[in-house]
C-alpha positions in Angstrom: -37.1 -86.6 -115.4 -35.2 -86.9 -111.7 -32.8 -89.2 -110.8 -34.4 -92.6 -110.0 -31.8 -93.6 -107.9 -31.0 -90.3 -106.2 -34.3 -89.8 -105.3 -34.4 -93.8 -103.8 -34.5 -94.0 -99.9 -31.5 -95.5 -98.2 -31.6 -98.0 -95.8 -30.6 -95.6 -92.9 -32.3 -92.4 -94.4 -34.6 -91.3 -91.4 -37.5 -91.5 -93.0 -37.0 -95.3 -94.1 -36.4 -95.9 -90.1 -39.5 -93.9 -89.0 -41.6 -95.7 -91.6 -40.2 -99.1 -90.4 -40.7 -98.4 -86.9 -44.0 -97.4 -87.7 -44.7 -100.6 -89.2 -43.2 -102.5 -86.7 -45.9 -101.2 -84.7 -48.8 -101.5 -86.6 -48.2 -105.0 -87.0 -46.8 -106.7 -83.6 -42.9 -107.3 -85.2 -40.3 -107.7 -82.8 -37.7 -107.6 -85.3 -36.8 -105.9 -88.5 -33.4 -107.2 -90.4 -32.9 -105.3 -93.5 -29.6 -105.7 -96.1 -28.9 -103.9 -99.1 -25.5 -104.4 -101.0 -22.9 -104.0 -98.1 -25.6 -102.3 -95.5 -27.5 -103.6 -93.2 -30.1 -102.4 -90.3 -31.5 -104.2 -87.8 -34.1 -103.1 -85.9 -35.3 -104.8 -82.8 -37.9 -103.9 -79.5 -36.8 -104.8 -76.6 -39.3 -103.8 -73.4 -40.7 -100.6 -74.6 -38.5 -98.7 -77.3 -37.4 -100.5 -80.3 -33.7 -100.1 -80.6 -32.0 -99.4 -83.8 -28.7 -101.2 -85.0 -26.8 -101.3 -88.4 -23.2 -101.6 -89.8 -21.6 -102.9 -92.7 -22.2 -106.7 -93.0 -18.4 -108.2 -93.8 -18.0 -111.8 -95.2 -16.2 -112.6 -91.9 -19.2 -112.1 -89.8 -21.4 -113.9 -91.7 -23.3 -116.9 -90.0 -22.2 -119.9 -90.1 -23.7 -122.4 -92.3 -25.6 -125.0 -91.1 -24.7 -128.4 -90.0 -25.0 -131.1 -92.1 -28.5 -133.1 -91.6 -26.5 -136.2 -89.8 -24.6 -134.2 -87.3 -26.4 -133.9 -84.1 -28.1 -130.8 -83.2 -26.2 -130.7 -80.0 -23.0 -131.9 -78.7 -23.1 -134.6 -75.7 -23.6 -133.1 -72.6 -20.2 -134.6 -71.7 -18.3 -132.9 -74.7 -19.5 -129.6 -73.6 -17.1 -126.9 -72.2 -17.3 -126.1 -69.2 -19.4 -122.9 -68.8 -17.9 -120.0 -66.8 -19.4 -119.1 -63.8 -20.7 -115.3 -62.8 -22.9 -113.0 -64.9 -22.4 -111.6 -68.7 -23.1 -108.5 -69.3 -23.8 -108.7 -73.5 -23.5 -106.2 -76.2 -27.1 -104.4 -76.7 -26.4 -103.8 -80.3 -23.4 -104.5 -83.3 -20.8 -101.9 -83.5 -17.4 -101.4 -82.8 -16.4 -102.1 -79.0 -14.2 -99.5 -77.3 -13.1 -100.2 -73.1 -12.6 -95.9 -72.9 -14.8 -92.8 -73.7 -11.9 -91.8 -75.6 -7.5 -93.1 -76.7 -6.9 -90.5 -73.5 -9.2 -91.5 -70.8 -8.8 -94.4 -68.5 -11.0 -97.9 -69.2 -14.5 -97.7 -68.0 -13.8 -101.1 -66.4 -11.1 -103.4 -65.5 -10.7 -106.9 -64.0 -11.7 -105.9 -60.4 -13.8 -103.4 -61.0 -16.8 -103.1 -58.8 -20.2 -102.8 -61.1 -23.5 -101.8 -60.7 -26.1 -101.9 -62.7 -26.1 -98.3 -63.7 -22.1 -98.5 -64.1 -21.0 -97.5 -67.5 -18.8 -100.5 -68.5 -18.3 -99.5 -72.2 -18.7 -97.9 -75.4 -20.5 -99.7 -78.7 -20.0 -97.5 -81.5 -22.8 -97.7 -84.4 -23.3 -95.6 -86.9 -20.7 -93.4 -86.0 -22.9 -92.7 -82.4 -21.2 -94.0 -79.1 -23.8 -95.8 -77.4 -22.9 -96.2 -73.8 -23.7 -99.6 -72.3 -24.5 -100.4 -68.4 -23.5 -103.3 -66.9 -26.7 -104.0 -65.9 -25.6 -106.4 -62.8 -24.1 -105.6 -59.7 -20.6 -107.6 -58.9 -16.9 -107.7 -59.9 -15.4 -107.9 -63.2 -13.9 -111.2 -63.2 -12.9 -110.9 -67.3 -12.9 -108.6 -70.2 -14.0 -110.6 -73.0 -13.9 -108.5 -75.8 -11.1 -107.1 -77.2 -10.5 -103.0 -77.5 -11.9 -102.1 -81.2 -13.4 -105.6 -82.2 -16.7 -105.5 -83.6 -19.1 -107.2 -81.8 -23.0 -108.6 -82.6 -25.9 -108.1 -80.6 -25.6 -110.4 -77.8 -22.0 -110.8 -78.0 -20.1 -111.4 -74.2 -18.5 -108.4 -73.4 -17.9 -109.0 -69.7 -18.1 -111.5 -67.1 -19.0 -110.4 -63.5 -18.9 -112.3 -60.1 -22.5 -111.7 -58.4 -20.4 -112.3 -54.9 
């Protein structure tokens, strides 16, 4: 008799990814969010391709629990911070964010840089693949948000950029 468990899928085995994209398909979903144990995948379409995501979920990025049933849903206009002006350019996926192709190699960006949206602005490292992400707006860097090697979520503000 095999090995139940050896012969189990994992969540990141290729085949589990091709069947779930294929089901993602077949049946309209946006959005796959998968965890097992410590491992989790997330798979979500955005314009054409569905784009893959997974890392190990940690207790420090879990969400936050929600707010009691009298607390408002959201703060008074006037107790809002003050949002900062200019463009974000947002992680595309969760991973590890790195500001150089490699500990040698100069930052792909800096404060001042000039962008484009084709520039190269940094790395997001998941699943042990660098995945390269474009700034996506054309302007300055007015801030570097994220910190070298901190993990980031999908949607996370990497970068702020001044349109002017």
């Amino acid at each position: 008799m095999a090995d139940d468990k050896r012969d189990a899928p994992r969540p990141f085995d290729v085949k589990t990814v091709e069947y779930l994209l294929k089901l993602m398909s077949e049946h309209e979903l946006s959005e796959i969010d998968l965890k097992e144990a410590d491992q989790r995948i997330r798979l979500r379409k955005g314009g054409d391709a569905p784009v893959m995501v997974a890392a190990p979920v940690h207790a420090a990025h879990a969400p936050a629990p929600a707010p009691a049933a009298h607390a408002p849903a959201s703060p008074p206009p006037h107790a809002a911070p003050a949002a900062k002006k200019g463009l974000e350019i947002k992680s595309e996926l969760i991973g590890t964010f790195y500001t150089r192709p490699a500990p040698d190699k100069p930052e792909f960006v800096k404060v001042g840089s000039r962008v484009t949206p084709d520039t190269t602005v940094c790395i997001v490292m998941a699943m042990k693949v660098n995945n390269e992400i474009k700034a996506g707006v054309s302007g300055t860097v007015t801030e570097v948000v994220a910190k070298n090697e901190d993990f980031v979520d999908f949607n996370t503000v990497l970068f702020r950029v001044d349109p002017g």
